[in-house]
N, C-alpha and C positions, 0 to 999 in steps of 0.2 A: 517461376511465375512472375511477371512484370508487375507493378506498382500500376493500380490506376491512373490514367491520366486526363486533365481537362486542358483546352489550351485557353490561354488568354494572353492577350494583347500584351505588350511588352517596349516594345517600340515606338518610336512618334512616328516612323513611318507607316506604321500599323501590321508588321512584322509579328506574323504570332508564334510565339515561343509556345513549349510543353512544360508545363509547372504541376508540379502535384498535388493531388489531392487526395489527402491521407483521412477521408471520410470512412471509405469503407477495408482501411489497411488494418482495422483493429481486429477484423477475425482472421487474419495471417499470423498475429501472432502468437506465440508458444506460451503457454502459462511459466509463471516464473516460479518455484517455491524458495521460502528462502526460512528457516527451522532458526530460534533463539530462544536463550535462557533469560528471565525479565523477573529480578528481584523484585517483582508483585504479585498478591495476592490476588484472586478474582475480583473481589469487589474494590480493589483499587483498580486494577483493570477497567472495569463496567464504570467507576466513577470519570476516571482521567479519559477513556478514548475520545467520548462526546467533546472533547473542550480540546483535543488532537484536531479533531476532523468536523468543525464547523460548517463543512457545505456540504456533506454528505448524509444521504439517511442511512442507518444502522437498524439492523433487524436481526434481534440475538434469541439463540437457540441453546438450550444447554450446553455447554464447552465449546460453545460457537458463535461467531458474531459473522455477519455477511456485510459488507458494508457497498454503499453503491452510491457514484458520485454521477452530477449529472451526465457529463461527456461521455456515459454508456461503462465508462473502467467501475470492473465489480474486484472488491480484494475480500479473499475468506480469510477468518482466524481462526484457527480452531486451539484451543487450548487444554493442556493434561491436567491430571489432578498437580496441584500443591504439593512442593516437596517443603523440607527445612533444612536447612544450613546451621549448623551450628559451632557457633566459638567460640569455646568456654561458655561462659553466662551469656554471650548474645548470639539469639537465635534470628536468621533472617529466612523470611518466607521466598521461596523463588518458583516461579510455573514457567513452564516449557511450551513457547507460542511456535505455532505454524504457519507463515504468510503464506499464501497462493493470489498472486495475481492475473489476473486473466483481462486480457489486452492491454497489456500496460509498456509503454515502448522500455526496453532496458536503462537509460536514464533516468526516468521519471520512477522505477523502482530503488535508483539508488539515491537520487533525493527524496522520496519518500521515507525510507528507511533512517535517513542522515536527520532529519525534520522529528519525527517518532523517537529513533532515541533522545535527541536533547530535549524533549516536551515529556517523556516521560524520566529524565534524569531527574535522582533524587538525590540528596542530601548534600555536600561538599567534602572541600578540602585541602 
């Protein structure tokens, strides 16, 4: 299936090219899922996402968060129960998140993704 197109002017001779317009290309694409393990609790979860994703509204459901930014891209989270990690005396909490993005071009999933872990990285070394 071809890529919508609109055409516009291009030329000083007034020469019209075909340029795209990737208005209506986001229901062409494929949902992305992508499954991680995130050395957080739920409610560090619930606390840190909002302060991730400053332009988006968030609309959370039990082990679920929807999130939906203006330019139409919705990403679902859905997240497992809480496991724990344990070594020796220090125990570290970890949950098992689920991304789905649904129309989001494959670049902007993997900056997305690369933006998410360093904002939710924790402690050093």
């Amino acid at each position: 299936m071809p890529l919508p197109c609109r055409k516009a002017t291009c030329w000083r001779l007034g020469r019209r090219l075909l340029a795209a317009d990737f208005s209506g290309v986001s229901a062409l694409l494929p949902a992305v899922r992508v499954e991680r393990v995130q050395s957080l609790s739920h409610a560090d979860f619930r606390r840190l996402l909002p302060r991730v994703l400053l332009d988006a509204q968030l609309e959370w459901a039990p082990h679920r968060c929807t999130v939906r930014f203006d330019d139409g891209r919705v990403l679902e989270i859905a997240f497992a129960a809480e496991t724990e990690r344990r070594l020796g005396s220090l125990r570290i909490v970890s949950t098992p998140l689920q991304f789905e993005f649904l129309a989001w071009p494959p670049a902007t999933v993997v900056s997305f993704m690369t933006h998410l872990d360093r904002a939710l990285q924790q402690g050093g070394g």
